[in-house]
C-alpha angles and dihedrals in degrees: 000000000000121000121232125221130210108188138152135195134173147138123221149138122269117245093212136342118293126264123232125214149165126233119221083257093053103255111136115227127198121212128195146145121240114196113204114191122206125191135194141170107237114221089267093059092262115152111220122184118191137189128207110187117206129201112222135196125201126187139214114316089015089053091046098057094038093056084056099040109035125080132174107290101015108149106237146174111208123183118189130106150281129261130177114211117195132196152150130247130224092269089049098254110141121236139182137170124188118233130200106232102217117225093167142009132175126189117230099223122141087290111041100229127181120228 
């Protein structure tokens, strides 16, 4: 039977610093945006830049470490999942977003570290 995989990498910048929180069962989660840019020559010579922003969770220890290791800007790889949430609003319209679930992130300093 083959297996199936579900991975993501990627490096990028953080929008903003990450915010800390506490589920109803007592895990911490960790929530940030990671903006990744891309850039290409068109066949008439025209430059294009382009930014894809991520949402990313992280959980527990993870969280814990990037709350007190991520600012706004750092340069980052994460590694981790997708996961697609759904949901309705008030008015019934139904809504999702798809997350990357961070495994693993390490900040690009002087001195590459993994947290």
């Amino acid at each position: 039977m083959a297996r199936d995989l579900n991975k993501v990498q990627l490096t990028g910048r953080l929008g903003a610093d990450p915010t800390l929180r506490r589920t109803a069962h007592g895990s911490v989660i960790s929530t940030f945006r990671v903006a990744t840019n891309r850039s290409w020559r068109s066949s008439t010579g025209i430059s294009h830049q382009e930014t894809e922003w991520f949402y990313v969770v992280a959980w527990d220890q993870l969280a814990d470490l990037c709350q007190r290791s991520l600012v706004k800007g750092a340069h980052i790889y994460i590694e981790g999942r997708l996961k697609t949430r759904l949901w309705a609003e008030g008015d019934g319209r139904q809504r999702s977003t798809t997350e990357i679930i961070a495994s693993e992130i390490i900040l690009f300093a002087d001195q590459e570290r993994a947290i």
